[in-house]
DOPA-650424 format. One record per residue (C-alpha): residue in one letter; x, z, y. Coordinates in Angstrom, 3 decimals, always signed. Each point is the difference from the previous one (the first is absolute). Layout:
residues N
> r; east; up; north
> A; X; Z; Y
...
END
This chain:
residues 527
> r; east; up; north
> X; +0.000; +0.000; +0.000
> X; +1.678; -0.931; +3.824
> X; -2.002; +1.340; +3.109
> X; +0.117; -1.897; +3.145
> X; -0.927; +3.000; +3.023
> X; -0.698; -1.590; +3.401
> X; -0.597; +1.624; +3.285
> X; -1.790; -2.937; +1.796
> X; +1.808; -0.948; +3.633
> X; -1.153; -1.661; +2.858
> X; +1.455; -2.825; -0.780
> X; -1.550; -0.469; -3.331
> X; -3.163; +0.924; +1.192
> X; -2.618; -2.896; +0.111
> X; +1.839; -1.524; -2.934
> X; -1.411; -0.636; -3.653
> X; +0.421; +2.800; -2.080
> X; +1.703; -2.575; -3.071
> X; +2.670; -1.005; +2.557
> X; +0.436; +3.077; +1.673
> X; +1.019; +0.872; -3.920
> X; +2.412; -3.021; -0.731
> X; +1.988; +0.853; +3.237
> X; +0.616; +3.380; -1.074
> X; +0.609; -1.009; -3.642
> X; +1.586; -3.112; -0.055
> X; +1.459; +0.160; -3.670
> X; -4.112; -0.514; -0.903
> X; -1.834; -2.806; +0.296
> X; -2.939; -0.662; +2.085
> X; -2.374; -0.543; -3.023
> X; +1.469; +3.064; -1.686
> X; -0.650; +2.351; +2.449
> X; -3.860; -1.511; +1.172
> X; -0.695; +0.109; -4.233
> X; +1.158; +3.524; +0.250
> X; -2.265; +0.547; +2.616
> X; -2.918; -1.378; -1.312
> X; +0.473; +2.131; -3.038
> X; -0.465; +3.120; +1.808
> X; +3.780; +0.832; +0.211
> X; +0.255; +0.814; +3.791
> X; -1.735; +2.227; +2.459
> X; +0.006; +0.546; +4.164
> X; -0.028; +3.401; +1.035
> X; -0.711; +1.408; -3.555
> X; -3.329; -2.432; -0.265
> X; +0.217; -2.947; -2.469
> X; +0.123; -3.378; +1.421
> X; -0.992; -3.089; -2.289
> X; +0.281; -2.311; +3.012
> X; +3.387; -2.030; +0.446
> X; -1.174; -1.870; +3.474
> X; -1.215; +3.251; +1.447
> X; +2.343; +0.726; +3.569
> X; +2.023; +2.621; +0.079
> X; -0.191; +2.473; +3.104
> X; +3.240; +1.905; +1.921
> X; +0.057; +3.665; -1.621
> X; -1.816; -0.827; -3.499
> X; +1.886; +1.098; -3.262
> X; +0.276; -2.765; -2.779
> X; +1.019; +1.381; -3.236
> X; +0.230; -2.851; -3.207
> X; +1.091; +0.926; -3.287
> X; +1.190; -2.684; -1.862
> X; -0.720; +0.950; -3.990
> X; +2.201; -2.081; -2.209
> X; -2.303; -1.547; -2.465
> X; -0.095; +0.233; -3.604
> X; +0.518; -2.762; -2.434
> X; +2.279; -1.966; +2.041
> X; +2.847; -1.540; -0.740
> X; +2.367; +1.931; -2.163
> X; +3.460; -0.066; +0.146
> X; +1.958; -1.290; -2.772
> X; +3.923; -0.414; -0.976
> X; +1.528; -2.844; -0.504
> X; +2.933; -2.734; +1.107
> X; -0.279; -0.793; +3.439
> X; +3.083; -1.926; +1.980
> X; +0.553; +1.636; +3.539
> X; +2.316; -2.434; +2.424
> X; -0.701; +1.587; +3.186
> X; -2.499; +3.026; +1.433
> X; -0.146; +1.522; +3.462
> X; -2.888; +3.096; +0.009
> X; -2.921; -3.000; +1.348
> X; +1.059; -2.464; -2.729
> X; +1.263; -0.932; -3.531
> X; +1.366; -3.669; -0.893
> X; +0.104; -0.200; -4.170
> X; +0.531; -2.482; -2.498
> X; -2.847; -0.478; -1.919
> X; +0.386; -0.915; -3.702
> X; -1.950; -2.936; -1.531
> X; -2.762; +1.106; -2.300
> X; -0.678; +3.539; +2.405
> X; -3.191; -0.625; +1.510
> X; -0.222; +0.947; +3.816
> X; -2.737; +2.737; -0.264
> X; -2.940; +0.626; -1.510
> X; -2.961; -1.933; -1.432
> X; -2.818; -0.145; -2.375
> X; +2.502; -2.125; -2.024
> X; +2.853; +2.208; +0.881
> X; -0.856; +3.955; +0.530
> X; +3.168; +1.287; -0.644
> X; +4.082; -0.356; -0.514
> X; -0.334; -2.178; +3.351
> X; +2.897; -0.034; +2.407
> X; -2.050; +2.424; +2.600
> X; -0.217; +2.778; -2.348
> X; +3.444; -0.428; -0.870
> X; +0.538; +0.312; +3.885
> X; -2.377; +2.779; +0.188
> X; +2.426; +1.868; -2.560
> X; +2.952; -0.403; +2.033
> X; -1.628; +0.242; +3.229
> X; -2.689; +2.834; -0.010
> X; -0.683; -0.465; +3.576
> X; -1.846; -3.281; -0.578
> X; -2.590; +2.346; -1.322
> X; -0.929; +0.785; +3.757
> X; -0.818; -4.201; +0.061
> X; -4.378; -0.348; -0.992
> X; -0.163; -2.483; -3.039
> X; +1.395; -1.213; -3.352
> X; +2.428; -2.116; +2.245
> X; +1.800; +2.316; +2.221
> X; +2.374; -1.264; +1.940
> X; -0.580; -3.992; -1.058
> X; +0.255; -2.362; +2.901
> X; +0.943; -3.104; -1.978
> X; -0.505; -0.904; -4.047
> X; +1.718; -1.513; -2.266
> X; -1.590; -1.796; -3.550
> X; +0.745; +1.806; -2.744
> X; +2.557; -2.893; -0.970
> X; +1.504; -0.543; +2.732
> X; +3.149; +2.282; +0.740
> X; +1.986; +0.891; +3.158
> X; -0.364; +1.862; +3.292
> X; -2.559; +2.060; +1.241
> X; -0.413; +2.185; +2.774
> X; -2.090; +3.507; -0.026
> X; -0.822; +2.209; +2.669
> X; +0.192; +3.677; -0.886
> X; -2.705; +1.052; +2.518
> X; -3.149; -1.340; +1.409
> X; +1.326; -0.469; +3.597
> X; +3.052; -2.062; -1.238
> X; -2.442; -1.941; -2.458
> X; -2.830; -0.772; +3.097
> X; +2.992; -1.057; +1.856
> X; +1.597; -2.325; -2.583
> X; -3.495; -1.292; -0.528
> X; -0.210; -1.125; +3.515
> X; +3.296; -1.650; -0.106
> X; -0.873; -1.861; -3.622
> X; -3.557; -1.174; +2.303
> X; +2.298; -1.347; +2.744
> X; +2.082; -2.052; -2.623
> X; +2.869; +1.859; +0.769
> X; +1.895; +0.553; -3.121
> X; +2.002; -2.612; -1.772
> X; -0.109; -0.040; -3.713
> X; +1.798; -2.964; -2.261
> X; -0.373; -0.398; -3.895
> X; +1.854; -1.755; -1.977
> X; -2.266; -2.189; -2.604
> X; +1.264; -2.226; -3.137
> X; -2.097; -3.034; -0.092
> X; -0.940; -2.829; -2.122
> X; +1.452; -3.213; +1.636
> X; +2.297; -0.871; +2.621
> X; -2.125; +0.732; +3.327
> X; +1.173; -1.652; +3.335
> X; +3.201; +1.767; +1.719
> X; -2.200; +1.727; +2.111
> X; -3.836; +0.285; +1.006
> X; -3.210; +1.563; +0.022
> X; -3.409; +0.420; -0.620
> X; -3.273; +1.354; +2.494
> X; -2.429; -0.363; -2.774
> X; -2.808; +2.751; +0.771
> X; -0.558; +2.041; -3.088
> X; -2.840; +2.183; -1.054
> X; -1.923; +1.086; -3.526
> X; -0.384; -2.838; -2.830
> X; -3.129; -0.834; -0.209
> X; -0.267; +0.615; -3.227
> X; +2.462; +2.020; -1.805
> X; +0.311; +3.320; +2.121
> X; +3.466; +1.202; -1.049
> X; +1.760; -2.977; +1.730
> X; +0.103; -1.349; +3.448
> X; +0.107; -4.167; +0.922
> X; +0.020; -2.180; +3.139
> X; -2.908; +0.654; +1.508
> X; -1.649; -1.969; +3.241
> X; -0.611; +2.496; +2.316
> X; -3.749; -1.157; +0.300
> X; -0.279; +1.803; -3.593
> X; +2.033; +3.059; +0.636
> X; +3.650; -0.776; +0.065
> X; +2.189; +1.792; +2.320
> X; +2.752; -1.790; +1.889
> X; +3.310; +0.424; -1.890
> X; +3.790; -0.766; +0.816
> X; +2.592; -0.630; -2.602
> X; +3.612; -1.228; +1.008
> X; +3.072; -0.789; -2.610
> X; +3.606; -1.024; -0.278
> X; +1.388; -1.752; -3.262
> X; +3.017; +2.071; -1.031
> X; +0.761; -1.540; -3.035
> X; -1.197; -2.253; -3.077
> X; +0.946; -0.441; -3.495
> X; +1.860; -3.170; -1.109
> X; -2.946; -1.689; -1.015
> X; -1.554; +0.943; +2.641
> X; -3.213; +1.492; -1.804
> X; +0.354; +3.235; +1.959
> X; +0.330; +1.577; +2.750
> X; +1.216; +2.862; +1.850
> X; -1.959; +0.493; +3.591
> X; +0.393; +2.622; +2.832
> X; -3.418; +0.475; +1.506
> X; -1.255; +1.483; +3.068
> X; -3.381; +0.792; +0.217
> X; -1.208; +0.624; +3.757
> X; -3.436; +1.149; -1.040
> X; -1.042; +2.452; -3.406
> X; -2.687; -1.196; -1.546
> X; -0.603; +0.893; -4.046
> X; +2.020; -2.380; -2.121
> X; +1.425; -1.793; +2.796
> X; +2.921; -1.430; -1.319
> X; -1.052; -0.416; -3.255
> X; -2.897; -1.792; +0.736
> X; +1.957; -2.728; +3.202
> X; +2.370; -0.570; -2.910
> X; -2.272; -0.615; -2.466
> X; -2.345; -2.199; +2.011
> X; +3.369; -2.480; +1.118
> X; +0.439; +0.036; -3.879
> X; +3.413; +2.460; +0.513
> X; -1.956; +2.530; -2.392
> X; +2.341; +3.143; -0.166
> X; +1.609; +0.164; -3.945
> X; -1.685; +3.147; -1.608
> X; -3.442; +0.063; +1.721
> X; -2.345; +0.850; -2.129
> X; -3.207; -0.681; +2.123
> X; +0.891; -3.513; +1.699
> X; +3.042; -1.833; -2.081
> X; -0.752; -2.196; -2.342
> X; +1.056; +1.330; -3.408
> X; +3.645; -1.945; -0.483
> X; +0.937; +1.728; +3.502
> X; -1.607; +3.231; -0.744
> X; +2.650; -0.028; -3.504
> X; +2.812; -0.512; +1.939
> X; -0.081; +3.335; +1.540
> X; -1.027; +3.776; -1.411
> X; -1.816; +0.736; +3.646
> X; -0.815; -1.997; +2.742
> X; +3.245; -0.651; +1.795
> X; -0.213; +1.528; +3.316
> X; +1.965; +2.360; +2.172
> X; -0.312; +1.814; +2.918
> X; +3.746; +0.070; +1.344
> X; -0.387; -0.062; +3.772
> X; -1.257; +2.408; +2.072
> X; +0.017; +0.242; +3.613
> X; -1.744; +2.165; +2.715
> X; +0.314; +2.145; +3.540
> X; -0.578; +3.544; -0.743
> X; -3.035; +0.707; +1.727
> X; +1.719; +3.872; +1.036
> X; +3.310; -0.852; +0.790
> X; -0.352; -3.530; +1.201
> X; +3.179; -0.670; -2.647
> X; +0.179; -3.455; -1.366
> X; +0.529; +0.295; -4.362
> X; +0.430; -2.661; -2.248
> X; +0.044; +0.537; -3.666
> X; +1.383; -2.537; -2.336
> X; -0.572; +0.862; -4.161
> X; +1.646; -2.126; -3.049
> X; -2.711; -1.319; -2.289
> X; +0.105; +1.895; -3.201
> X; +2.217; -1.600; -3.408
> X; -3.378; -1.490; -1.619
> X; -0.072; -2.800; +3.096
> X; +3.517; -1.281; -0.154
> X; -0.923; -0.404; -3.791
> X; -2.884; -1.854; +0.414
> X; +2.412; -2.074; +2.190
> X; +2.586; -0.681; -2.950
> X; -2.455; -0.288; -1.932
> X; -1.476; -2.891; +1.875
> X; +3.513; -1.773; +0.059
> X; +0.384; +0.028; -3.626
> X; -0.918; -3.440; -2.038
> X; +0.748; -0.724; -2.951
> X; +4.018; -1.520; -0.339
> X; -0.371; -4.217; -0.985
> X; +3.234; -0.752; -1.348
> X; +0.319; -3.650; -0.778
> X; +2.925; -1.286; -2.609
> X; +2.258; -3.438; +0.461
> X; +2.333; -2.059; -1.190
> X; +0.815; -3.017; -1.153
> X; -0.600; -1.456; -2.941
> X; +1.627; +1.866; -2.854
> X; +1.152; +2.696; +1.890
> X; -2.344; +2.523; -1.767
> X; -2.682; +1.074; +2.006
> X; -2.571; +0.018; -2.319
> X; +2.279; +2.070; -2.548
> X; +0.391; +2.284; +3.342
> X; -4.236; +0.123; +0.539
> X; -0.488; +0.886; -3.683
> X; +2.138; +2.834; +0.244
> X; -1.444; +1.365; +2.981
> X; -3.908; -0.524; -1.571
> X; +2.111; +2.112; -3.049
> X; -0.118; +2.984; +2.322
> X; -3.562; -0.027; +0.748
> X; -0.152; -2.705; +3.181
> X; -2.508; -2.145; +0.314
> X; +1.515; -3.657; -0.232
> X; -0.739; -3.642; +1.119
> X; +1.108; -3.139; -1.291
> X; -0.342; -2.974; +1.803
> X; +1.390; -1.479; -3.039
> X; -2.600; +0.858; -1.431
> X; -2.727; -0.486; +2.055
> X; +1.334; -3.720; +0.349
> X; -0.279; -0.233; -3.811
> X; -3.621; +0.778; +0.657
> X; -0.823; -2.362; +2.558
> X; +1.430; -2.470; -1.893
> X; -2.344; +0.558; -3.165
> X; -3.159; -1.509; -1.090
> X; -2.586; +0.225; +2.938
> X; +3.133; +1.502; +1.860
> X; -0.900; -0.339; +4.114
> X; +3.800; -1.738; -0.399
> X; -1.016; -2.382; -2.319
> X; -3.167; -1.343; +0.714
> X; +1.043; -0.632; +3.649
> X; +3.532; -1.534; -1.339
> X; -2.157; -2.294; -2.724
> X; -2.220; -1.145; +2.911
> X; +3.293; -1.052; +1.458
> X; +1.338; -1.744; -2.741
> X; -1.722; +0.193; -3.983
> X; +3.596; -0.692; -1.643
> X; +1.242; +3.311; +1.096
> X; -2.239; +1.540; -2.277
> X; +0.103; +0.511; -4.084
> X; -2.747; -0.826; -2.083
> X; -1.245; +3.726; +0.271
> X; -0.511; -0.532; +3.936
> X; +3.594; +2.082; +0.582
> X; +2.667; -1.205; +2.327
> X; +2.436; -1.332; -2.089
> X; +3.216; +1.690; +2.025
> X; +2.488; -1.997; -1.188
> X; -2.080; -3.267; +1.592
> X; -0.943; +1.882; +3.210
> X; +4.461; +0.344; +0.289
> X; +0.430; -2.864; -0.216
> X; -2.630; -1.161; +2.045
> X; +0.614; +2.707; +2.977
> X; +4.153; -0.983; -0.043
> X; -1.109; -4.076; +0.219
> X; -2.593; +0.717; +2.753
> X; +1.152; +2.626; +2.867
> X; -3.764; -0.232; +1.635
> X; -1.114; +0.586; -3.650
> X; +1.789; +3.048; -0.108
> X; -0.638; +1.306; +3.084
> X; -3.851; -0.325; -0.541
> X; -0.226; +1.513; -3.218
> X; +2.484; +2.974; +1.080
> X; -2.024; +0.632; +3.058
> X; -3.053; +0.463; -2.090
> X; +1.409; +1.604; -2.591
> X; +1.668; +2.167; +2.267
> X; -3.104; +1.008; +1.535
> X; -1.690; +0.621; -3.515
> X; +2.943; +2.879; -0.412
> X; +0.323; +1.696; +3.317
> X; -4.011; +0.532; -0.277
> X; +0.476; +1.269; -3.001
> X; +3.080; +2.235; +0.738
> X; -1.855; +2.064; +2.891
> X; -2.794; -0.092; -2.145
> X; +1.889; +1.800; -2.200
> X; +1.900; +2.590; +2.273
> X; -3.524; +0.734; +1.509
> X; -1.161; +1.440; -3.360
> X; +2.576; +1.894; -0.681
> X; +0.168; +1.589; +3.846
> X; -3.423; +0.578; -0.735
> X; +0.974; +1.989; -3.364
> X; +2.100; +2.350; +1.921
> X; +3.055; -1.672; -1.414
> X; +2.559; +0.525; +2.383
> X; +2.517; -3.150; -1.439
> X; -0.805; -3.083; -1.308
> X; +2.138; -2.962; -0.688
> X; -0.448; -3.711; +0.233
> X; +2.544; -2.316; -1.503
> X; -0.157; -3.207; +2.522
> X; +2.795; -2.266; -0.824
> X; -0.713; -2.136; +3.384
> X; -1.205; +2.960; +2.192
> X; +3.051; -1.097; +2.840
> X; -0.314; -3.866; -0.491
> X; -3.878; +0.296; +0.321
> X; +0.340; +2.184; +3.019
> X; -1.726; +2.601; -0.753
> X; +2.366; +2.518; +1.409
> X; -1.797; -0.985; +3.591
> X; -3.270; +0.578; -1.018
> X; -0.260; +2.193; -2.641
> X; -1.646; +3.895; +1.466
> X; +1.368; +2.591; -0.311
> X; +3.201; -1.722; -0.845
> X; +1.092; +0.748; -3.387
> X; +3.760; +1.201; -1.048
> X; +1.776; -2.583; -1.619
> X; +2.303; -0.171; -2.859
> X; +2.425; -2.644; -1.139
> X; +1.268; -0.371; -3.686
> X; +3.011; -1.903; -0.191
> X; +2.981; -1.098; -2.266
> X; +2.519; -2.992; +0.143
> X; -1.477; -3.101; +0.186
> X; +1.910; -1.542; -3.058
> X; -1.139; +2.995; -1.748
> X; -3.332; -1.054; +1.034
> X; -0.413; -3.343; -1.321
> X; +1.301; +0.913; -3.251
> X; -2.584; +2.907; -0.661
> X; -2.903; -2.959; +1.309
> X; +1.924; -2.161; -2.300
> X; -0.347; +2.498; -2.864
> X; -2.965; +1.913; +0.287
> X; -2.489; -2.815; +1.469
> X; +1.518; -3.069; -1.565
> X; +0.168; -1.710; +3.051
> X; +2.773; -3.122; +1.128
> X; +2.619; +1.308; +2.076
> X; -1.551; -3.165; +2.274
> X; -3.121; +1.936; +0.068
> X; +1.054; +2.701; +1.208
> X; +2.417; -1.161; +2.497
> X; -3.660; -1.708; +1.223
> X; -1.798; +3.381; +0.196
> X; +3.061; +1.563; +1.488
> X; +0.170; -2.504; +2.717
> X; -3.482; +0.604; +1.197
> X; +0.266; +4.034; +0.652
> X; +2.385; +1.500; +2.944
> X; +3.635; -0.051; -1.178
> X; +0.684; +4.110; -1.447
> X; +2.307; +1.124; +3.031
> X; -2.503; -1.190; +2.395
> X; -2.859; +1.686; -2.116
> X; +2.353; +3.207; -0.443
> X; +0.184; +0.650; +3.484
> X; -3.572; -0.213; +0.531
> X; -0.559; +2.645; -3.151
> X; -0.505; +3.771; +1.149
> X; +2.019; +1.077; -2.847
> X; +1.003; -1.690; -3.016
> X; +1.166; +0.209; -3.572
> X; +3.004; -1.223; -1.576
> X; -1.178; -1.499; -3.791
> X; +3.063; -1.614; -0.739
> X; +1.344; +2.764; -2.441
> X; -3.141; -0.341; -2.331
> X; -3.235; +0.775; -0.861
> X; +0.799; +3.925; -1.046
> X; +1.055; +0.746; +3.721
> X; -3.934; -0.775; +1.480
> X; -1.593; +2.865; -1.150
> X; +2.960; +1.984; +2.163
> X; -0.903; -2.115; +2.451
> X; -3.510; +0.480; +0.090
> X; -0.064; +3.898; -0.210
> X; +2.618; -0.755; +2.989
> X; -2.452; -2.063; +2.225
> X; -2.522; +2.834; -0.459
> X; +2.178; +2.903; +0.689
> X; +0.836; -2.196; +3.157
> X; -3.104; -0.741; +1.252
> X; -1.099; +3.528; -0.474
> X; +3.252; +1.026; +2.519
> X; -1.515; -2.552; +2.360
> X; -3.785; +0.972; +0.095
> X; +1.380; +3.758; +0.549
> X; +2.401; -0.985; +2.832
> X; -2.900; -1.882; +1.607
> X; -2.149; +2.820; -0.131
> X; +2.305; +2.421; +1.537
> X; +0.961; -2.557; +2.270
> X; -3.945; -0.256; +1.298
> X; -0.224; +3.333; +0.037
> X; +2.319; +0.285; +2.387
> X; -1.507; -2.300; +2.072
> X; -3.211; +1.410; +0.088
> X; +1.914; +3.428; +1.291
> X; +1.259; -1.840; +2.599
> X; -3.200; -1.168; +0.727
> X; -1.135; +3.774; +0.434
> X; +3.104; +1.302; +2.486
> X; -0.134; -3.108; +2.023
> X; -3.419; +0.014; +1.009
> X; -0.599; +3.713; +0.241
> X; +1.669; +0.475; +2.774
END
C-alpha cells in the first residue's frame, strides 16, 4: 500500500482533482490514479470522493491510498541480459523464444516477470506489462528498452509517439532484394486469419507503415539475404509482413514464409541490434548496438552451403572413368556422360532418331547409331560433326544438371559428373554454381597404348579423337586439381579418398572464411 497526503495550495486550487494527483505523483499514471479513485481509494478532508473531475479548493486535505492489487503479475527468475540501466531505465537483450509479457497464450515465464524478479520496483507499475514501452515477437531477438517506473515509462511513451527512437534489425531474407529501399504499405488485421497482419488499404483499416533497409550481404548464389532495416513507425509484424509482401519473406517465419524458407531457419530470422534514443531525464543521447545471437550467423552458412559438383576430365585414355568409379566406390553419386551418350544413341534414343532423320545409313538394323559409321562420317564432314555434337551435347548437359539437381535435392552434399568435353563444350562459362574440376592424366604414349589395348581401337583412331579435344597441358591448367594416373590403376583409389579429404579442407576453409566475413559485417556497421 503507498499513500499520497496533499495539503491543497492556492495554486492547485481550481484544478481537477486527477491532475492535481499526477503532479504530485508523477511515477503514476494518470489512468492509475483516476481508476484508484473511482474505486473508492481516496478521500478530501476524511470524506470519500468517487469523482476524478471534481476541483480541488486551497486548504482541502487529499489523502489516496494506493492498494497493490492481488493476482497481478508475479515475479519469476530467470536469464535476463542487462547492457545498460540508470534508476529510470533498463536496456536488455531479449532472447528468442521469451515472450515479451503476458497473454492468454502466454501467462507466465515471460520476460516481464523475469524483470519483475530482478527488479521488484516494477511492482509499483499497474498491469501485467510494467514497465513495457516497446515489444518485441516472441521470435524475434535483440534490444529492448524498460522503464523501471511509471514516470520514466509515460515519458518514453511520449517520445516512442513522437517517432523519436531509432531501432534497426537485422533480417535474413529469401532473395537478393535491391541495395537499398523501402516500403509505405499501410498494414492492419487480415481479413481473415486473425493471428497475422497483411497490406491493408487504409479504406479497410490499415494503418500507415514505414519500413527502410540496407543489403549487407548475400550468399553466392544469391538466394539470400542479409538486410539492416529501419523501421520509422511500429506497427505489429512490421517487418515481417513489408518483407514478405516484396517476396523477401524472412527464413524461419512460421506465419508468412512459404514452407522451403520457413526450413531454412529454426525461428524467424530477425534481430533487434540498434537502439537509439535521448533520455527523456537527462537529455543524454544513448545508442545501443547488440550482436545477433550464434543461431543467425548459422542460418547464414547454412544458406551458403550447396552441394560440391565436381566434374572429371581428360583425354582419352587417361582414366577418368576408372577415377569416377572409384569415387561412386565410396558412396558418391556418379554421372557418366559416357554413358548417357550410349543411351541416346540406342533404339528410340532422342540421339538416334534425330541422327537417322539426318541420314538412315548411320543407323543399324535395330534403329542404333552404328558408331563406327557416325566416325567416320563426323571426321569426313566437319559441319556433320559439329551438328550432331551440338545436339548431342545438349542431350548431356540437360541431363547432367538434371542429375546434380536430384541429388542436391537428396541432401547429398557431393556428386560427380564425368564430362570428357566439359572445357571444349564450354561449359565452364555457364555452368551455376561452377563445379570443381578434376583432371586425370598420364603420358600421352601411355595413352594410346591403353586405347589401343583395352578398346581395340587404331592408333589412327585415336590420334582422330585426340585431335578433336583441347591438347592435356592446355586442359591441365584449366583443371582445379588433378590426378596423376600414369603409375596404374591401384594408385586411384588413393587418389580418390585424396580428392575427398581435399575437398572437405576446402568446404571448411570456406566456411570459416564466410564466417569471418559476416563478423566483419557486424563491427563495421555497428558503429
Amino acid at each position: 500500500m503507498s499513500d499520497i497526503d496533499i495539503l491543497i495550495t492556492g495554486e492547485m486550487s481550481g484544478r481537477r482533482l486527477d491532475r492535481v494527483l499526477r503532479d504530485a505523483a508523477p511515477e503514476y499514471s494518470r489512468s492509475a490514479l483516476r481508476k484508484a479513485i473511482l474505486a473508492g481509494q481516496c478521500s478530501v478532508d476524511g470524506s470519500p470522493e468517487l469523482r476524478p473531475d471534481i476541483r480541488a479548493k486551497a486548504g482541502q486535505r487529499v489523502l489516496l491510498r494506493l492498494v497493490r492489487k492481488s493476482g497481478g503479475l508475479v515475479a519469476e527468475e530467470g536469464h535476463l541480459e542487462i547492457l545498460w540501466q540508470d534508476r529510470h531505465f533498463v536496456v536488455c537483450n531479449k532472447l528468442a523464444g521469451l515472450t515479451v509479457h503476458p497473454c492468454p497464450s502466454c501467462p507466465e515465464h515471460t520476460l516481464a516477470q523475469r524483470l519483475l524478479g530482478r527488479f521488484p520496483q516494477l511492482a509499483e507499475i499497474d498491469g501485467l506489462r510494467p514497465g513495457i514501452v516497446h515489444r518485441l515477437d516472441k521470435d524475434t531477438s535483440g534490444l529492448l528498452l524498460v522503464a523501471l517506473d511509471e514516470r520514466a515509462r509515460l515519458a518514453m511513451s511520449e517520445v516512442f509517439a513522437r517517432r523519436e527512437v531509432k531501432k534497426e534489425y537485422l533480417a535474413l531474407v529469401s532473395g537478393t532484394p535491391p541495395v537499398s529501399g523501402q516500403c509505405r504499405e499501410p498494414l492492419g488485421r487480415h481479413p481473415t486469419v486473425k493471428t497475422k497482419m497483411a497490406v491493408l488499404a487504409e479504406s479497410r483499416g490499415g494503418r500507415s507503415a514505414h519500413t527502410e533497409w540496407k543489403r549487407l550481404w548475400t550468399t553466392p548464389d544469391q538466394g539470400v539475404s542479409l538486410l539492416s532495416v529501419r523501421i520509422h513507425t511500429g506497427r505489429t509484424h512490421q517487418i515481417r509482413v513489408h518483407l514478405a509482401h516484396l517476396g523477401h519473406h524472412l527464413l524461419g517465419d512460421r506465419l508468412y514464409a512459404p514452407k522451403p524458407v520457413r526450413a531454412r531457419a529454426p525461428r524467424q530470422m530477425l534481430h533487434a541490434w540498434k537502439l537509439a534514443f535521448t533520455h527523456p531525464h537527462t537529455g543524454e543521447e544513448l545508442r545501443f548496438c547488440c550482436p545477433p545471437p550464434e543461431d543467425m550467423p548459422a542460418a547464414a552458412l547454412a544458406a551458403c552451403r550447396r552441394m560440391r559438383r565436381v566434374v572429371v576430365v581428360g583425354n582419352p585414355g587417361s582414366g577418368k572413368s576408372t577415377f569416377t568409379k572409384c569415387l561412386e566406390k565410396l558412396g558418391v553419386p556418379v554421372f557418366s556422360a559416357d554413358a548417357q551418350v550410349s543411351a541416346l544413341y540406342a533404339p528410340g534414343g532422342e540421339a538416334a532418331v534425330w541422327i537417322g532423320g539426318r541420314s538412315g545409313a548411320l543407323l543399324g538394323p535395330d534403329g542404333a547409331v552404328d558408331k563406327n559409321a557416325l566416325f567416320s562420317a563426323m571426321r569426313g564432314d566437319a559441319v556433320l560433326r559439329a551438328d550432331i555434337e551440338a545436339v548431342v551435347h545438349g542431350f548431356v548437359r540437360a541431363a547432367v544438371e538434371d542429375f546434380w539437381a536430384e541429388q542436391e535435392a537428396a541432401g547429398m552434399p557431393l556428386a560427380v559428373a564425368e564430362l570428357p568435353l566439359y572445357l571444349e563444350c564450354g561449359w565452364q562459362t555457364v555452368l551455376s554454381p561452377a563445379p570443381f574440376v578434376v583432371g586425370v592424366s598420364c603420358p600421352l604414349p601411355l595413352r594410346i597404348r591403353r586405347i589401343m589395348a583395352t578398346r581395340g581401337w587404331s592408333e589412327e583412331k585415336a590420334a582422330s579423337l585426340e585431335s578433336w579435344q583441347w591438347p592435356e597441358s592446355r586442359k591441365e591448367a584449366a583443371c582445379d586439381a588433378l590426378v596423376d594416373n600414369s603409375g596404374g590403376i591401384e594408385t586411384m583409389d588413393g587418389a580418390a579418398r585424396a580428392l575427398l579429404e581435399t575437398l572437405e579442407r576446402l568446404r571448411l576453409e570456406t566456411e570459416k572464411e564466410r564466417g569471418r566475413e559476416l563478423e566483419n559485417i557486424w563491427r563495421q556497421f555497428s558503429k
